[in-house]
MIKOL-976481 format. One record per residue: residue number from 1; residue in three letters; x negated, y negated, z of N, C-alpha, C in turn. Coordinates in pm, 1 decimal, decimal comma, m for minus. Atoms other than C-alpha are relative to their C-alpha. Layout:
+-----+---------+----------+----------+----------+----------+----------+----------+----------+----------+----------+
| num | residuo |      n.X |      n.Y |      n.Z |     ca.X |     ca.Y |     ca.Z |      c.X |      c.Y |      c.Z |
+-----+---------+----------+----------+----------+----------+----------+----------+----------+----------+----------+
| NUM |     ALA |        X |        Y |        Z |        X |        Y |        Z |        X |        Y |        Z |
...
+-----+---------+----------+----------+----------+----------+----------+----------+----------+----------+----------+
This chain:
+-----+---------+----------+----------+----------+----------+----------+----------+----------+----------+----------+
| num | residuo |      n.X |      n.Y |      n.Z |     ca.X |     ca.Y |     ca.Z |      c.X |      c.Y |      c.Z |
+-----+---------+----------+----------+----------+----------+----------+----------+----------+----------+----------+
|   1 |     UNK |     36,0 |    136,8 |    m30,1 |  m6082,0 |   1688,1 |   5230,6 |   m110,7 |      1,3 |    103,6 |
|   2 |     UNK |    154,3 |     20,6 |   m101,7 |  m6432,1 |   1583,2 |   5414,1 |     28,3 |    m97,6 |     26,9 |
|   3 |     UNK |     27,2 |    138,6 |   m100,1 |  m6425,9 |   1348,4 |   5694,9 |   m155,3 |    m28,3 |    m18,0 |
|   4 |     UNK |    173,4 |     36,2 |     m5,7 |  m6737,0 |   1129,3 |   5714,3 |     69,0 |   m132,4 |     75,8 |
|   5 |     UNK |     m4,0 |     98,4 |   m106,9 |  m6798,9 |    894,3 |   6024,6 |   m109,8 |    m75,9 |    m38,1 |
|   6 |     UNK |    125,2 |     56,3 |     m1,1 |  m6996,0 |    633,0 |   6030,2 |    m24,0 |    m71,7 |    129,3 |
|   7 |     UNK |     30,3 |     42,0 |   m135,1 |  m7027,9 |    611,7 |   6398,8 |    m85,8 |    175,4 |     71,4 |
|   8 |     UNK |     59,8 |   m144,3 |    m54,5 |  m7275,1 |    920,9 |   6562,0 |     60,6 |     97,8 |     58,5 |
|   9 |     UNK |    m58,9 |    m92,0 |    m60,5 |  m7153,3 |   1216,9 |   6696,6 |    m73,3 |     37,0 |    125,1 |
|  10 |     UNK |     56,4 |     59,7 |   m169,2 |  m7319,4 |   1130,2 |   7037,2 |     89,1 |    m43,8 |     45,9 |
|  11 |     UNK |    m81,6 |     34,9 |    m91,4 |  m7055,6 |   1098,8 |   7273,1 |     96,2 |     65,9 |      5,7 |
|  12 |     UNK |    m89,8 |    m64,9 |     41,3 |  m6820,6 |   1326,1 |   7128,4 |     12,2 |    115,0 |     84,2 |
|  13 |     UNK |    m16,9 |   m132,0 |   m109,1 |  m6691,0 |   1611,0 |   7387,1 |    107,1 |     84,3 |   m102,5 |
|  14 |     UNK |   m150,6 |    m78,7 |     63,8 |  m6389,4 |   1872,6 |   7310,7 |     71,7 |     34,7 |    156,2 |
|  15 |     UNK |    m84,9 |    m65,7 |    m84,7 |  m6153,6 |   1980,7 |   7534,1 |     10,0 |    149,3 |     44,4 |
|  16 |     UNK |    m21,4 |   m115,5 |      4,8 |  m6050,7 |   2352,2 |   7623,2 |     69,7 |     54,2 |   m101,2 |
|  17 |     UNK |   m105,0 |    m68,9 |    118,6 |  m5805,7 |   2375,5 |   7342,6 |    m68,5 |    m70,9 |   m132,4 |
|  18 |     UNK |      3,0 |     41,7 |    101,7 |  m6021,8 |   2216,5 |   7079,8 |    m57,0 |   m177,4 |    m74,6 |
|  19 |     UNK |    m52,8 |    180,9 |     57,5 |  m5939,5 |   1833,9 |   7022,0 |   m109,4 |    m97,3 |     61,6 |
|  20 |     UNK |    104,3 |     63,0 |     19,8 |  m6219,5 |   1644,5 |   6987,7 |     31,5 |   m138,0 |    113,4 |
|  21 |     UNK |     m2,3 |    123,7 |   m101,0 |  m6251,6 |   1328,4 |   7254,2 |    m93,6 |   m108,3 |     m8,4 |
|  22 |     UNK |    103,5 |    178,2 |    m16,1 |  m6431,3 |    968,3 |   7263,3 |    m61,5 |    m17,0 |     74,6 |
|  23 |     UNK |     44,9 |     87,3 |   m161,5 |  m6640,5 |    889,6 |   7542,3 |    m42,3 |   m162,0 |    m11,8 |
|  24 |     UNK |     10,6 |    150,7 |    m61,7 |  m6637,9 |    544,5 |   7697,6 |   m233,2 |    m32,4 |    m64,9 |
|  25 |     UNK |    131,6 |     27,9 |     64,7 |  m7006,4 |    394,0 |   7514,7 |    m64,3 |    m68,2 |    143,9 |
|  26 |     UNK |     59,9 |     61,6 |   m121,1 |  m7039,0 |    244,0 |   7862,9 |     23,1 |     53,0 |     73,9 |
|  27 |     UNK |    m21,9 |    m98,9 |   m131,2 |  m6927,0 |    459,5 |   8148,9 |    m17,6 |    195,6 |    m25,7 |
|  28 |     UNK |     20,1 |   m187,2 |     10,2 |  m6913,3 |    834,9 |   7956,8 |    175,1 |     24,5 |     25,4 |
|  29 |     UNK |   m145,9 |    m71,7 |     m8,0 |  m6518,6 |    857,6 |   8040,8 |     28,8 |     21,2 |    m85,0 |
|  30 |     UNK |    m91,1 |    m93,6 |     94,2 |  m6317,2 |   1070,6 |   7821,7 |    117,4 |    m97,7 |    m67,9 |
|  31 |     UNK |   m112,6 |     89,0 |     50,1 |  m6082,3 |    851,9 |   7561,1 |     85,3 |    148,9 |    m87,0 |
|  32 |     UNK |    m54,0 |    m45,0 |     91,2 |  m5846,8 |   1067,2 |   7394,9 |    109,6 |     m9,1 |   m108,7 |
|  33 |     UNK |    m38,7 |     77,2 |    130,0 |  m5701,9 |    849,8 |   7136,8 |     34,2 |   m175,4 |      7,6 |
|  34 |     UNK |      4,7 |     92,3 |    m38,4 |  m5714,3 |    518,1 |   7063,0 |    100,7 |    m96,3 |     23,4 |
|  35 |     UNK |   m100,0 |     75,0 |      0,9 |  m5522,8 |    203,2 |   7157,4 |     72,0 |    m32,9 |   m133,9 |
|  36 |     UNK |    m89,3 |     27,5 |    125,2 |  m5439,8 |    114,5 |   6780,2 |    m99,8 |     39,3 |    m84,9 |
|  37 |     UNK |    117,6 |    m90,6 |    114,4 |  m5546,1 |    256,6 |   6417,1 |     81,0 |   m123,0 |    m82,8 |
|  38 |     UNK |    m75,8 |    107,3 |     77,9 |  m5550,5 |      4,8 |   6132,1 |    m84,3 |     67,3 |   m169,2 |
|  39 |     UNK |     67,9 |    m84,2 |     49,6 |  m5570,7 |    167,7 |   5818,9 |    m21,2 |   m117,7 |   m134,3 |
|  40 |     UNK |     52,9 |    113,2 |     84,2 |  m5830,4 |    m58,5 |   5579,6 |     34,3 |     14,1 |   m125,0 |
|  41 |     UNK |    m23,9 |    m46,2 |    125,7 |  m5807,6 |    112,2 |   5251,8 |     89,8 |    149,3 |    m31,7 |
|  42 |     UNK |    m36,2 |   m113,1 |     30,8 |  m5709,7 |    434,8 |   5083,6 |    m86,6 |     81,2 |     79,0 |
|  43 |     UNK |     38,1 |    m78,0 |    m71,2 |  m5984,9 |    594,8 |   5251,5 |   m100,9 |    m31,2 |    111,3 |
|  44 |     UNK |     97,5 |     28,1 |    m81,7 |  m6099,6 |    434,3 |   5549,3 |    106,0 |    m61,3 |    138,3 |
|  45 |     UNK |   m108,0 |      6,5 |    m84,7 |  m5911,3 |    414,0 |   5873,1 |    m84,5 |    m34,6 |    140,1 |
|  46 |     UNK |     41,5 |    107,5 |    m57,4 |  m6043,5 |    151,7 |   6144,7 |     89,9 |     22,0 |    154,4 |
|  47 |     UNK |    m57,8 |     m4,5 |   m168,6 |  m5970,3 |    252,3 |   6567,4 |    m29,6 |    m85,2 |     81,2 |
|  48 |     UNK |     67,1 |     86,2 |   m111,4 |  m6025,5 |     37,7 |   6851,1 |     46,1 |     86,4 |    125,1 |
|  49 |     UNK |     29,8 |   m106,2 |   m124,6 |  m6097,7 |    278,2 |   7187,9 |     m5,8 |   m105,8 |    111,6 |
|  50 |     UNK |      9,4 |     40,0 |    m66,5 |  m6022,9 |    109,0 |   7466,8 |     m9,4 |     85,4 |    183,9 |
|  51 |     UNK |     16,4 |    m48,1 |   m108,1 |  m6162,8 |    269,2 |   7843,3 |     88,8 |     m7,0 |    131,6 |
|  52 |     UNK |   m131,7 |     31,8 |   m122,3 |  m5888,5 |    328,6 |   8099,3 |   m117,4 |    m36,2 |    142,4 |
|  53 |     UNK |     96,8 |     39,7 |   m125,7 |  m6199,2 |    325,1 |   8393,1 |    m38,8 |    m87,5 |     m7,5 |
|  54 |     UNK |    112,0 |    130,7 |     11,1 |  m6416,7 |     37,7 |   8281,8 |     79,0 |   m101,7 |    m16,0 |
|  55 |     UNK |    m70,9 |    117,0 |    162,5 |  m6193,9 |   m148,9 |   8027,9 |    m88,0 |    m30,1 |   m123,6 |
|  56 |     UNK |     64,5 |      7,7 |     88,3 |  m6490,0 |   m117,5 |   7760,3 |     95,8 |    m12,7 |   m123,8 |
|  57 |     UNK |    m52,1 |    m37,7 |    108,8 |  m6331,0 |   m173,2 |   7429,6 |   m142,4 |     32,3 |   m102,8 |
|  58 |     UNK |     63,7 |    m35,3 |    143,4 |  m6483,5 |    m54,7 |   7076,6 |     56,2 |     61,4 |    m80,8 |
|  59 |     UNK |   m101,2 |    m50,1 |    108,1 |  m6406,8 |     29,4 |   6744,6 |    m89,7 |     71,2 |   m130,3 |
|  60 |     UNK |     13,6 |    m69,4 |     74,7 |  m6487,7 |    293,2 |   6511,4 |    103,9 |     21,6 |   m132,7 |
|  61 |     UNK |    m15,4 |    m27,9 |     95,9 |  m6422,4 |    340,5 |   6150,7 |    m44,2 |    141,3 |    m68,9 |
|  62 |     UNK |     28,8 |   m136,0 |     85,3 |  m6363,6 |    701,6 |   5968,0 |     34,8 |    m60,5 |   m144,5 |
|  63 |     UNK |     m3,3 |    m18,4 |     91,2 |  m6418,7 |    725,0 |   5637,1 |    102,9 |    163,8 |    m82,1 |
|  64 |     UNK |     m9,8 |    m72,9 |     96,1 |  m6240,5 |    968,6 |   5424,0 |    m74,1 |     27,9 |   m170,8 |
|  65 |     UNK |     85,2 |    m20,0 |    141,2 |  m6444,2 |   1165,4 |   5132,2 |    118,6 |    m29,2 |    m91,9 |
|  66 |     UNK |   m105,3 |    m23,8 |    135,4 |  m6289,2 |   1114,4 |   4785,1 |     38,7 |    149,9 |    m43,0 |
|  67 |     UNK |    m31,2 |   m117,0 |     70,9 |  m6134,3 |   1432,3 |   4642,4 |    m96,7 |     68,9 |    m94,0 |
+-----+---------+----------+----------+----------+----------+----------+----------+----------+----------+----------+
């Protein structure tokens, strides 16, 4: 299965063990998962990232490839 984003991979950090992280689109802080996931279709799954420092919210949508 191929992930495909349709949000840039500008902002995106990792951790020491791996696991990919969010940064805040307004401050740069580190989100590491979001407040709620709402999943739109079969292959498209809709986050909203909300910033524990700022309070910025935003929301990103992953796509899943088809098989």
């Amino acid at each position: 299965m191929e992930l495909v984003r349709d949000f840039p991979m500008i902002g995106l950090a990792a951790r020491t063990h791996g696991r990919p992280l969010i940064e805040c689109r307004q401050c740069g802080f580190s989100i590491d998962m979001p407040e709620w996931s709402e999943n739109l279709d079969g292959d498209r799954v809709r986050h909203l990232w909300t910033c524990e420092a700022c309070g910025y919210s935003f929301e990103t949508t992953v796509r899943f490839a088809a098989a």
